[in-house]
DRENKE-144163 format. One record per atom (N, C-alpha, C, O): x, y, z; residue in three letters. Coordinates in steps of 0.02 Angstrom, whole numbers, plus 50000, padded with zeros to 5 digits. Each point is the difference from the previous one (the first is absolute). Example, Ala and Ser with C-alpha at 12.3 -4.5 7.8 and 13.67 -1.06 7.14 Angstrom:
REM DRENKE-144163
506604971650390ALA499555005950000ALA500455006050000ALA500524999950033ALA499305005449931SER500425005950003SER499615005550037SER500255005550008SER
This chain:
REM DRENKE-144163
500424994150000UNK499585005950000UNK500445006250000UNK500435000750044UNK499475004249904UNK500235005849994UNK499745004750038UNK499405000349984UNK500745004450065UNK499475006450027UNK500515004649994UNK500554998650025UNK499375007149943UNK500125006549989UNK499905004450032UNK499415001450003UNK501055002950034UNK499855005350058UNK500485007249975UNK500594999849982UNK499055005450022UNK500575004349998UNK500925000250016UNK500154997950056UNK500225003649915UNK500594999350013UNK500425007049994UNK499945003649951UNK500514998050107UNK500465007249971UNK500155000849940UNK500284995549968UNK499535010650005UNK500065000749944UNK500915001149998UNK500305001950050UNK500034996749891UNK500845000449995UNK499915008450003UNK500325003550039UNK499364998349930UNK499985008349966UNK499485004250009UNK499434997850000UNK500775010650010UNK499274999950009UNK499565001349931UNK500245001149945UNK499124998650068UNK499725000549948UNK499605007649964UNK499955004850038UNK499874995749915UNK499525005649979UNK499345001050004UNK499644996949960UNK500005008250096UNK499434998150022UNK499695007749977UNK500255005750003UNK499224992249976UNK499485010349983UNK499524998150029UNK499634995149993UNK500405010650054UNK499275001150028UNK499475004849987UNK500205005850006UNK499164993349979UNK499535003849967UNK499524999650052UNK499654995550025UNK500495015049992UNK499315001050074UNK499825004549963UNK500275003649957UNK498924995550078UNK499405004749982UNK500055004650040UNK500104999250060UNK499835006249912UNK500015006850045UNK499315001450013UNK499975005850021UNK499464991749978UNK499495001749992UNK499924997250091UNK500274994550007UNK499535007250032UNK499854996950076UNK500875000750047UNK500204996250045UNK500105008849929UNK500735002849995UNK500054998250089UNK500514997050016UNK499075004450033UNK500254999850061UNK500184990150028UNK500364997050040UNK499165001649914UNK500254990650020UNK500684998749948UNK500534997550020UNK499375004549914UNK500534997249952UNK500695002950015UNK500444995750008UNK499755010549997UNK500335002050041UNK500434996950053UNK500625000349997UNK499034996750052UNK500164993550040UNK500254994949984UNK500404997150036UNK499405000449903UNK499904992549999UNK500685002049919UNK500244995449968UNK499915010650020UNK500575001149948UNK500684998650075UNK500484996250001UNK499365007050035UNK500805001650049UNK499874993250017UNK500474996749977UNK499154999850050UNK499914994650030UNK500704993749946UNK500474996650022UNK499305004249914UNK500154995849939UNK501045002450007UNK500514996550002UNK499375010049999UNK500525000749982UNK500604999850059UNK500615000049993UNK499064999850058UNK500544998750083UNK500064994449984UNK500564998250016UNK498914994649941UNK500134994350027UNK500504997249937UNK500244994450007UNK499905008949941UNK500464999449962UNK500745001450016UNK500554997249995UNK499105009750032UNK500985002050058UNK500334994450029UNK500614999649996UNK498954994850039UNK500044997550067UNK500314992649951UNK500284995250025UNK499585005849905UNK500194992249967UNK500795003649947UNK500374996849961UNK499655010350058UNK500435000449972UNK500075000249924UNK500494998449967UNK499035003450017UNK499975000849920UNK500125007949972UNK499605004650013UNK500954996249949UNK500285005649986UNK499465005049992UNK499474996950003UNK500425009149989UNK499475008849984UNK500174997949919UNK499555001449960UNK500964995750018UNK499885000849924UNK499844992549984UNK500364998149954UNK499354998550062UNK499624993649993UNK499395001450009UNK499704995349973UNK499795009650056UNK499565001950003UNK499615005349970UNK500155005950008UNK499234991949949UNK499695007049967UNK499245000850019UNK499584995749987UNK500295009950043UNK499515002350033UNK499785003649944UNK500285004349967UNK499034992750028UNK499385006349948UNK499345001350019UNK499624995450017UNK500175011449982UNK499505002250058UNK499374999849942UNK500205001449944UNK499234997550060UNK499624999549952UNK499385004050029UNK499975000850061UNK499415002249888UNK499635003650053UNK499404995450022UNK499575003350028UNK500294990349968UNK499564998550030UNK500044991050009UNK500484997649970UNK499234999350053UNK499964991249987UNK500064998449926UNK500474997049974UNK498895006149991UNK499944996449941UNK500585001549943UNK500084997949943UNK500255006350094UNK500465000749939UNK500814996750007UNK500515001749970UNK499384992250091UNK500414996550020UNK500284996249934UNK500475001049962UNK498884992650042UNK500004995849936UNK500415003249936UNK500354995249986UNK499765008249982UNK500245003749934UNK500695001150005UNK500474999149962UNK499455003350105UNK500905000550037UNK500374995549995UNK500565000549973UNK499174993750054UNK500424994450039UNK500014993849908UNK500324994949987UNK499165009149972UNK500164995349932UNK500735003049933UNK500304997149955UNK499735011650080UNK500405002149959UNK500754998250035UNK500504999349964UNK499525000250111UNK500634998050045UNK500264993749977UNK500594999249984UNK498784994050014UNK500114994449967UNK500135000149926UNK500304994749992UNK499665007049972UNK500315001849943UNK500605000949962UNK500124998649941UNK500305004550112UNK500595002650013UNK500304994850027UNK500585001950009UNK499354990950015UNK500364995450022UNK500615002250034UNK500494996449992UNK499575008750045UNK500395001750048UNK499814998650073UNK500435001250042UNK499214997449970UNK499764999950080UNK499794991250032UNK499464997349987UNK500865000850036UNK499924993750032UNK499274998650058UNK499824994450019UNK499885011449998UNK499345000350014UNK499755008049996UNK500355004749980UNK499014995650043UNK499685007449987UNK499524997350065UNK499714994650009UNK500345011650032UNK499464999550053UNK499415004549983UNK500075003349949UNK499414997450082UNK499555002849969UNK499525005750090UNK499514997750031UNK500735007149982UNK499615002350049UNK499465007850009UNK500145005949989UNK499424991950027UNK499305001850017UNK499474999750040UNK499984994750031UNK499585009149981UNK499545001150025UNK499225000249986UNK499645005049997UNK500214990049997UNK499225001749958UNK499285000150064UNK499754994450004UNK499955010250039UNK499814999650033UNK499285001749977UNK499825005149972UNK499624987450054UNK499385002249980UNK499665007249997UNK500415004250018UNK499094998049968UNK499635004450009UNK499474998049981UNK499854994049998UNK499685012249979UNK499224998950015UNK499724998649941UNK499394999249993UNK501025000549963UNK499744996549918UNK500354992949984UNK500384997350040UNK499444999949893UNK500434993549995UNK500555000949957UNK500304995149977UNK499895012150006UNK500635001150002UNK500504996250020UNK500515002449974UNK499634993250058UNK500454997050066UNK500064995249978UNK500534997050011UNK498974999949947UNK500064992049988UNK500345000549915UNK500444996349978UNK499255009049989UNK500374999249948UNK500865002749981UNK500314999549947UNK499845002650104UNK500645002649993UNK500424993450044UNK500534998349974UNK499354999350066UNK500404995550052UNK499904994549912UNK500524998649970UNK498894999350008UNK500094993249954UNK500425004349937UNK500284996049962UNK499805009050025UNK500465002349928UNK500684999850009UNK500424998449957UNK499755004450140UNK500754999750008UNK500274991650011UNK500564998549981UNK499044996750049UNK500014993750012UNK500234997249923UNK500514997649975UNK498835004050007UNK500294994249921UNK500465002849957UNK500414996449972UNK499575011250018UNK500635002249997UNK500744998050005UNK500394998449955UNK499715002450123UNK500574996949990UNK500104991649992UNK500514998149972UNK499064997750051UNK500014992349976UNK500255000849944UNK500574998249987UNK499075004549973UNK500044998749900UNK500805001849993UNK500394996849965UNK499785009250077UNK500775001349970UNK500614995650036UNK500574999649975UNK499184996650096UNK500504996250007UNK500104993149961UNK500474996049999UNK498845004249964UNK499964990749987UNK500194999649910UNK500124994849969UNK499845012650001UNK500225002349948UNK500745000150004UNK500304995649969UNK499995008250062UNK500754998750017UNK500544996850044UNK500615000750005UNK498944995550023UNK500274994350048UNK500495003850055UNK500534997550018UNK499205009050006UNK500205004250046UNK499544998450068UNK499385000350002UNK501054998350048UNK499525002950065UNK499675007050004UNK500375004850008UNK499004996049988UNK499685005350027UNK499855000150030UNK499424998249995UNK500785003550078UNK499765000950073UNK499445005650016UNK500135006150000UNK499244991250016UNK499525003950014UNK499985003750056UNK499704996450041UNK500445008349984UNK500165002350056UNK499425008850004UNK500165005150031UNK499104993749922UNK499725002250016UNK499644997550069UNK500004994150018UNK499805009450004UNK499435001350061UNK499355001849961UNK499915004549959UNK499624990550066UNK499255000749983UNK499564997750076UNK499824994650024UNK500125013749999UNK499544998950062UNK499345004949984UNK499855004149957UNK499914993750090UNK499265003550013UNK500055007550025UNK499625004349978UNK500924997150075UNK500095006350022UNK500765002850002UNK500444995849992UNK499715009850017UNK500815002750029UNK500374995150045UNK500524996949989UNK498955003350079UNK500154997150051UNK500544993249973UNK500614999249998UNK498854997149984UNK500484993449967UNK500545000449956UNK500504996450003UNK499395008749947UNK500534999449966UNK500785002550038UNK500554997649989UNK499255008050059UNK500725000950067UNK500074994350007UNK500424997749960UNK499404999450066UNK500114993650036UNK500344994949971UNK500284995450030UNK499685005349909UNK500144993049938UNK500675004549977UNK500404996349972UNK499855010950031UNK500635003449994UNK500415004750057UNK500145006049998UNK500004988650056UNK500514999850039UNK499404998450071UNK500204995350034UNK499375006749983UNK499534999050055UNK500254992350046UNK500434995649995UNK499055006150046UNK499994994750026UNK499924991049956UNK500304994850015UNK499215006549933UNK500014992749950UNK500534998349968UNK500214994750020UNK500095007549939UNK500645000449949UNK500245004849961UNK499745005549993UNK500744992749980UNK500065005749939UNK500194996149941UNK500404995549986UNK499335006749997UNK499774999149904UNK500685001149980UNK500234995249969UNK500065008650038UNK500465003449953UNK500594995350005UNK500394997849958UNK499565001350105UNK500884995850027UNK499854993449978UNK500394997149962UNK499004999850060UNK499734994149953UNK500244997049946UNK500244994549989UNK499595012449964UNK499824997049932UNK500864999749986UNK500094995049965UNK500475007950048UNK500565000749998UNK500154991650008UNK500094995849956UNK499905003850108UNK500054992550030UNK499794995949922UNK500394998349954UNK498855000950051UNK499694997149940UNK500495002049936UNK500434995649991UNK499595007849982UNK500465000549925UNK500634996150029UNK500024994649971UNK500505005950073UNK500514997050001UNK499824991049995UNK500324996249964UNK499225002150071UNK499904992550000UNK499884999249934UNK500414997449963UNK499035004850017UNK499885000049932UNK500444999349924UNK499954996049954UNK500515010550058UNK500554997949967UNK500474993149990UNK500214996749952UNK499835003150118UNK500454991750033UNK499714995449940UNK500224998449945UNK499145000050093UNK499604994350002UNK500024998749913UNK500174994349983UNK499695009949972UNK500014999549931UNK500714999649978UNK500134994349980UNK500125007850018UNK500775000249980UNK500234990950023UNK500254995749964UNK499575003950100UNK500004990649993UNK499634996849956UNK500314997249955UNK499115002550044UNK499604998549950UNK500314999749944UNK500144994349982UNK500085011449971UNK500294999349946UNK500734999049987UNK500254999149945UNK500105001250121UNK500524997949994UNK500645002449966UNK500524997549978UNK499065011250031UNK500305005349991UNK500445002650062UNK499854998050057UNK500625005649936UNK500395002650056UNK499885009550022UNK500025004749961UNK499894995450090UNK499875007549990UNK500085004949975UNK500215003150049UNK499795000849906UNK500455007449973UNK499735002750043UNK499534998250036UNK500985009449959UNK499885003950007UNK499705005550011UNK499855003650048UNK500074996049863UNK499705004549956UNK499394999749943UNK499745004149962UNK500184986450061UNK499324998449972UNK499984993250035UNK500484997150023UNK498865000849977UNK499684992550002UNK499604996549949UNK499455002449986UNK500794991749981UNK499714997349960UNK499834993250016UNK500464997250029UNK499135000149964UNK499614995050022UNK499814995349925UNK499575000149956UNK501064995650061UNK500084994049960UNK499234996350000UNK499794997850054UNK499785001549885UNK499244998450010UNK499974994149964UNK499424998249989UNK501154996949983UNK500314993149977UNK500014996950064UNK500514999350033UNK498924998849983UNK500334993650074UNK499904994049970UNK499584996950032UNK500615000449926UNK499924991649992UNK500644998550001UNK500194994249996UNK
């Protein structure tokens, strides 16, 4: 039996993160949150590209033109989509969702979802640095395993400066 677990990466890798400025007092959070927990793994300021976008839905488009560019070994994705009093809420949380699915499974990139979809403020503090978790440091965590875990899979070795995901497994 084979089991596959994250492993130190040899190098570090190339990670973009794409926050919504739109709900700026949680994303805000959950950007420093992302980017202390990158400090803390030691991944160079020029291994990292931060792009501020103005709202959720305009995540998805981001994170397909970043994948494109086959420079980035994952793309995190952070936000805030907090209900309100229309169903506004449901159609933006399912556009940024399948959104980014389509662009990781299109480019065989981790897209780490590291939006927040709550009902109120309250929760969404809470889900970026609060008492519940933080999203931001999370999804960091998440892209690094992520990376690992595929790069075994294909039996690729880490770059750098890209990840490619050998999709020949026989």
């Amino acid at each position: 039996m084979k089991i596959i677990t994250a492993k130190e990466l040899e190098r570090p890798f190339q990670v973009a993160v794409v926050v919504s400025r739109f709900n700026k007092q949680v994303t805000n959070l959950l950007c420093e949150g992302a980017v202390q927990r990158l400090k803390e793994l030691e991944i160079p300021n020029d291994h990292v590209t931060i792009v501020w976008v103005p709202g959720a839905v305009e995540i998805p488009i981001t994170v397909k033109h970043l994948a494109k560019t086959q420079r980035y070994s994952a793309i995190i994705t952070l936000g805030a989509v907090i209900r309100g009093e229309t169903g506004h809420y449901d159609f933006v949380c399912k556009q940024v969702s399948d959104g980014c699915l389509e662009v990781a499974l299109e480019y065989c990139v981790p897209v780490i979802f590291g939006v927040l979809t709550t009902d109120n403020l309250e929760q969404a503090l809470e889900r970026a640095g609060g008492n519940h978790s933080h999203a931001g440091r999370d999804s960091v965590d998440a892209a690094f395993e992520m990376v690992s875990v595929l790069a075994q899979i294909g039996g690729e070795k880490i770059k750098a400066n890209q990840f490619s995901l050998d999709t020949n497994l026989s």
